[in-house]
C-alpha positions in Angstrom: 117.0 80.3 101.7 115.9 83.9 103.3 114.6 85.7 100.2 116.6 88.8 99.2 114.3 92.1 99.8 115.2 95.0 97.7 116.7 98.1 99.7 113.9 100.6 100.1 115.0 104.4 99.2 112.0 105.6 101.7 110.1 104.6 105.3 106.7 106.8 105.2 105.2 106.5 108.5 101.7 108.2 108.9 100.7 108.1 112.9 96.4 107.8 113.1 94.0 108.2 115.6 90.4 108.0 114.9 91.2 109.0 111.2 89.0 107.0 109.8 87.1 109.2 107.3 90.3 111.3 106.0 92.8 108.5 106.3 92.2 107.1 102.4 93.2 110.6 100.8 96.5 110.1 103.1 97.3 107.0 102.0 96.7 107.9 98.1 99.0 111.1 98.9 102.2 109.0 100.2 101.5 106.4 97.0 101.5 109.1 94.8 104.1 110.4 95.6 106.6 107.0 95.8 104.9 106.9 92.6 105.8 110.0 90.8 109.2 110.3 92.2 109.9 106.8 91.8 110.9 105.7 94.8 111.1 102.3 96.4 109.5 102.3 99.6 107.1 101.8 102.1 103.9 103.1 103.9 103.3 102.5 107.1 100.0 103.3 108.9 99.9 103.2 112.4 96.5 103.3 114.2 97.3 104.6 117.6 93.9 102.5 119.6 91.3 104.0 117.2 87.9 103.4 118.7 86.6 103.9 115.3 87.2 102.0 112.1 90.7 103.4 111.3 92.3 100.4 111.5 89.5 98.8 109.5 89.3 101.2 106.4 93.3 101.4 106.5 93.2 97.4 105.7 90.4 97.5 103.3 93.0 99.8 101.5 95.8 97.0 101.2 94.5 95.5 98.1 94.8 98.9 96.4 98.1 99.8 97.9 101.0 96.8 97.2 103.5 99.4 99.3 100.5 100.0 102.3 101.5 98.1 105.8 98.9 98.2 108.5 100.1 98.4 111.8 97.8 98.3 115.1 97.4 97.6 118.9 95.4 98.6 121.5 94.8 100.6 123.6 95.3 104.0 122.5 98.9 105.2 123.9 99.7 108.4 122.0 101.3 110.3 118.9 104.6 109.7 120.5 104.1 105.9 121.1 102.8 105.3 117.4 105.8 107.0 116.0 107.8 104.9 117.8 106.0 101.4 116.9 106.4 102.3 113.7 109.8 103.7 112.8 110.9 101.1 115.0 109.5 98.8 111.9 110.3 100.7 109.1 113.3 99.5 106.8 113.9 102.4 104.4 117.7 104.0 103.8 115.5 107.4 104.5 112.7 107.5 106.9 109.9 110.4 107.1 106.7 111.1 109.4 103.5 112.7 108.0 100.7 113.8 110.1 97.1 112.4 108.8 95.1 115.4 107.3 97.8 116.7 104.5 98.9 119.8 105.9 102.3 119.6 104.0 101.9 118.3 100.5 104.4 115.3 100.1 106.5 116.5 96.8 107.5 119.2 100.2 109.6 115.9 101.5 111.8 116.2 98.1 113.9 119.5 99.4 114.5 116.7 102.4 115.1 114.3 101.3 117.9 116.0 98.9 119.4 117.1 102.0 119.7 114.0 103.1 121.3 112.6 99.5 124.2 115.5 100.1 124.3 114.4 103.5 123.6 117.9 104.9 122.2 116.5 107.7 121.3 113.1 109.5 118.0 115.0 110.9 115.9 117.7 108.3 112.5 119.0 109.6 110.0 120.8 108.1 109.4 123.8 109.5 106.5 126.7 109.3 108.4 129.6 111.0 110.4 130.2 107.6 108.8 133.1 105.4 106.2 132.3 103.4 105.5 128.5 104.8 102.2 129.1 106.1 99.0 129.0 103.9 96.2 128.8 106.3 96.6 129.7 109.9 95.9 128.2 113.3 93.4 130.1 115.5 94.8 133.0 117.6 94.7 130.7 120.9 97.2 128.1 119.6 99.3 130.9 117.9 99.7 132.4 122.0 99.7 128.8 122.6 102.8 128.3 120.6 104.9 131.1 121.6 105.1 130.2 124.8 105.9 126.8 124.3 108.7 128.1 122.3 110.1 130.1 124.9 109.6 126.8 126.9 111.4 124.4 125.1 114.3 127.2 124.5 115.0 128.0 127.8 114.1 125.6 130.2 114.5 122.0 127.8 117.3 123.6 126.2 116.9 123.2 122.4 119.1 125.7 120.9 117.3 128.4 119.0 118.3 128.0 115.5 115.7 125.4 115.4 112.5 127.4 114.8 109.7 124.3 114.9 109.7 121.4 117.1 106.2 120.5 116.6 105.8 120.4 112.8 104.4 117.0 111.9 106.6 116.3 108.8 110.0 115.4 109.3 112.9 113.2 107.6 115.8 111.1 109.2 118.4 108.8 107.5 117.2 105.3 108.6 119.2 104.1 111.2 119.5 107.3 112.6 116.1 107.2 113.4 115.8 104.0 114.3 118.3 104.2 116.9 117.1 107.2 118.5 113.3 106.4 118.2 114.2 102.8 120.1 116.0 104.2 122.9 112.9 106.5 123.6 110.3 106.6 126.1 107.9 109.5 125.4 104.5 108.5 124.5 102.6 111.7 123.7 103.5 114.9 121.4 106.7 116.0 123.2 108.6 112.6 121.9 109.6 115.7 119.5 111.7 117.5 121.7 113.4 114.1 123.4 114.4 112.9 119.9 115.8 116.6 119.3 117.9 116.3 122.9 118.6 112.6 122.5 120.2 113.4 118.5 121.8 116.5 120.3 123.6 114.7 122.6 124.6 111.8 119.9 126.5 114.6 117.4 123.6 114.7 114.5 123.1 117.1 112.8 119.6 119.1 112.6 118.2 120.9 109.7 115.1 122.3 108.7 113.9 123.3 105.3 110.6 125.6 104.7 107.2 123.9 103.9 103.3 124.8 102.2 101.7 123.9 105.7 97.9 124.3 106.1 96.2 124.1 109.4 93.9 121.2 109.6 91.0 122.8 111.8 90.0 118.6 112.7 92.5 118.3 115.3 92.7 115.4 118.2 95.0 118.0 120.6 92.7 118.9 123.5 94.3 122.5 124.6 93.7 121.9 128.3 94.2 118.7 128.9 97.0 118.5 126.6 99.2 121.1 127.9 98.9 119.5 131.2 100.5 116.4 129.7 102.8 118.4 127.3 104.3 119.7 131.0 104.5 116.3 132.5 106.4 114.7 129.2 108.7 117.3 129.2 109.8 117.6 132.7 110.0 113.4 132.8 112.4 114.6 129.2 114.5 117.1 131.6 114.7 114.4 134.8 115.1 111.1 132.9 117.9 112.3 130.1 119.5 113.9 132.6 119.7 109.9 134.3 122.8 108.1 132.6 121.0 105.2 132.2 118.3 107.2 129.8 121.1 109.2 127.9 122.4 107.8 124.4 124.5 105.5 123.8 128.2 105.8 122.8 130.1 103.4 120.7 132.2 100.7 121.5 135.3 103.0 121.0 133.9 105.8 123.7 132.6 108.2 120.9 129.3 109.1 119.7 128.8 107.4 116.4 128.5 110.8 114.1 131.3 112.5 115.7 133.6 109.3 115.0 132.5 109.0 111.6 133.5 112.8 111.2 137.1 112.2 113.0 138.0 109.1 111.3 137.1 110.6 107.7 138.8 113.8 108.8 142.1 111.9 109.7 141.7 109.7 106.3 141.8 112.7 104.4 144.4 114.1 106.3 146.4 111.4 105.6 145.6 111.3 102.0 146.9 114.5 102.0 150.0 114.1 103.5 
């Protein structure tokens, strides 16, 4: 007989790459925090090809950690590919990312995952463009940097403009909402941000972002020049291949997205109830 695993309220999933020396405070953070807020779940740590001992010091942690899952593979494949491997795995109701290096303090996730409880959204980022979220800065280059990415992803990707911050590395999804979208992807670097955005877009989720105490983390594995090369590539391969049938998502059986149909046929319940 399959033994009967409890339902896990929350997926963490921390994304590493050559973390090695910061990755333990990380781990303690997310364990804290199940902890404190009493929460079921799970934390998965997801070395992205470290050449260093991340993968190493992140299993010397399991002991310590009863909730802590290793995951690993070589060879390094990017942000956007770790996220993926591991939401992909996760089996929490809600799921959340976390960027190594504690920018956001986790009891931040609470205002999302609340939003989530009242079903305010399928989709709630974290975002530092609301007043007052930022502590500690970046450097003037990626603060140019950003703007114009912004106008980027605005205009020519098409994200509407009510969502102020695509990039923010802490974000929360009901479960199989992100597992569904995360599996049909096929980013592999930092833009898998702005196809999950599109791809939950096009399904009829609903996106919402909540303000955050975001600190820049000066110890950063984004290489300005050779990343917004890349950046460029991802998101015109976003623009060509969404724009592809066979790369757009999935309807239902019945035709509809699956959101949108939960919305009519609760709509027409309550209509009827009414009547």
């Amino acid at each position: 007989m399959e033994e009967h695993q409890p339902e896990l309220k929350l997926s963490i999933i921390i994304p590493a790459y050559k973390e090695a020396y910061k990755l333990e405070r990380d781990i303690q953070a997310a364990a804290d925090f199940l902890a404190t807020q009493n929460l079921a779940g799970e934390i998965l740590v997801v070395d992205d090809g470290s050449p260093d001992d991340t993968a190493a010091l992140a299993k010397a942690l399991l002991a310590d950690f009863p909730a802590l899952k290793v995951l690993s593979y070589q060879p390094n494949r990017g942000k956007g590919y770790a996220l993926r491997y591991g939401i992909t795995r996760s089996r929490g109701r809600n799921v959340m990312f976390a960027d190594a290096g504690l920018c956001v303090p986790y009891d931040n996730a609470l205002i999302g995952l609340t939003m989530l409880d009242l079903k305010m959204g399928d989709l709630v980022h974290g975002s530092r463009r609301m007043r007052g979220s930022v502590r500690r800065q970046q450097p003037l280059y990626r603060r140019i940097g950003s703007k114009v990415y912004g106008l980027v992803i605005h205009t020519l990707m098409g994200v509407p403009w009510y969502i102020s911050d695509t990039q923010c590395g802490f974000k929360l999804y009901r479960g199989d909402v992100a597992r569904r979208l995360y599996s049909e992807a096929f980013t592999d670097g930092f833009m898998l941000d702005i196809e999950i955005i599109l791809r939950a877009l096009a399904a009829g989720y609903l996106i919402l972002e909540f303000p955050v105490l975001w600190s820049n983390d000066a110890d950063t594995r984004y290489d300005p020049i050779r990343g917004t090369g890349r950046n460029f590539l991802e998101l015109m391969a976003i623009r060509w291949r969404l724009r592809d049938k066979r790369h757009r998502p999935r309807a239902s059986a019945s035709g509809k997205v699956p959101h949108l149909e939960h919305r009519l046929t609760s709509k027409t319940a309550s209509n009827r109830h009414i009547n």
